[in-house]
C-alpha angles and dihedrals in degrees: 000000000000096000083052100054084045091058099046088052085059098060097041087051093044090050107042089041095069121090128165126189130186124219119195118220092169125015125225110255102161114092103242100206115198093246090049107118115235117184112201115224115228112267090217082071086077122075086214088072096059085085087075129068118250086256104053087044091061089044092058097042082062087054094053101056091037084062093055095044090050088049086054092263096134110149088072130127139165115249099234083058091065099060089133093043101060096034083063091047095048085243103153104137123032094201085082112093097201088049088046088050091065090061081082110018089055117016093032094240106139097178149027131224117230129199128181124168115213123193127329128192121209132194135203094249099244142048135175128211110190119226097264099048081048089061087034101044087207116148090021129225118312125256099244100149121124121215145172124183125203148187126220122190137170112212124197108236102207091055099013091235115150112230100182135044133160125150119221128224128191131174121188099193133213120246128204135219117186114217141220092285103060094259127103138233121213114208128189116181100170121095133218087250085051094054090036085053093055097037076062107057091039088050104048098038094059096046093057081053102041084056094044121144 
């Protein structure tokens, strides 16, 4: 019963320690339609995402496009997906603006999805303060907190304007429980691919609402 309730602890801590904010360096101010096409950019493009695995990358590219799809963004697809497509087009290099041009004029994708991941701090997970450094606050409380930090922007395909940017921050905190002995442990179960997860959702939800038609 007692590893139960500690559990349970856990989970309460984790979930109410986790906050996210947006902060908007460029409003929408485009009208994305639900029928609008958005083509997501590889995330691997971005030296930020190196700090994933392969795996999680492409784990977040499908939640990504999961997200949009939920929010009634249907006609989305991820770039590395349209090999055929572009090939067809003569679209080979994106930093040519009459072959980026094609990615609407001729596949009926308007805009691009851009992800870039900032900095992130990580923790050990655990850190102990004994019962005199807790009276004496000396050293103070370890910095335990966990945090990613992302930028989501919606590029037009046909001028290669951006028409939407907000950074993401989300910060997963450390909690403390003091023991028996009068000192005080300080726990942090999250992850940087947790907080980068949920950076996401919040980021690219409220993109899709802050261009709403």
């Amino acid at each position: 019963m007692k590893k139960i309730s500690l559990l349970l602890f856990i989970l309460i801590s984790l979930s109410s320690c986790t906050s996210t904010q947006v902060y908007t360096r460029f409003k929408c101010h485009i009208c994305l339609g639900k029928s609008n096409g958005v083509i997501l950019l590889p995330l691997g493009w971005d030296a930020g995402f190196s700090r994933l695995s392969p795996g999680e990358q492409n784990q977040l590219e499908s939640q990504i496009l999961t997200i949009l799809r939920d929010q009634g963004i249907t006609n989305v697809e991820l770039y590395d997906r349209l090999d055929y497509e572009l090939l067809s087009a003569g679209i080979k290099d994106l930093n040519d603006p009459a072959q980026r041009a094609k990615v609407n004029s001729e596949l009926g994708y308007p805009y691009f999805l851009g992800i870039t991941l900032g900095e992130t701090r990580d923790t050990d997970g655990w850190d102990y303060r004994t019962a005199q450094e807790v009276y004496e606050m000396n050293p103070p409380d370890p910095d335990q907190d966990i945090s990613a930090t992302l930028r989501v922007a919606l590029i037009e395909t046909a001028t290669g304007n951006i028409v939407s940017d907000n950074a993401i921050v989300t910060e997963i905190n450390a909690w403390g429980i003091p023991d028996k002995d009068g000192g005080e442990n300080y726990w942090n179960f999250g992850s940087v691919s947790q907080a980068i997860r949920k950076a996401t959702n919040k980021g690219v939800g409220f993109m899709v609402k802050d261009c709403a038609c």
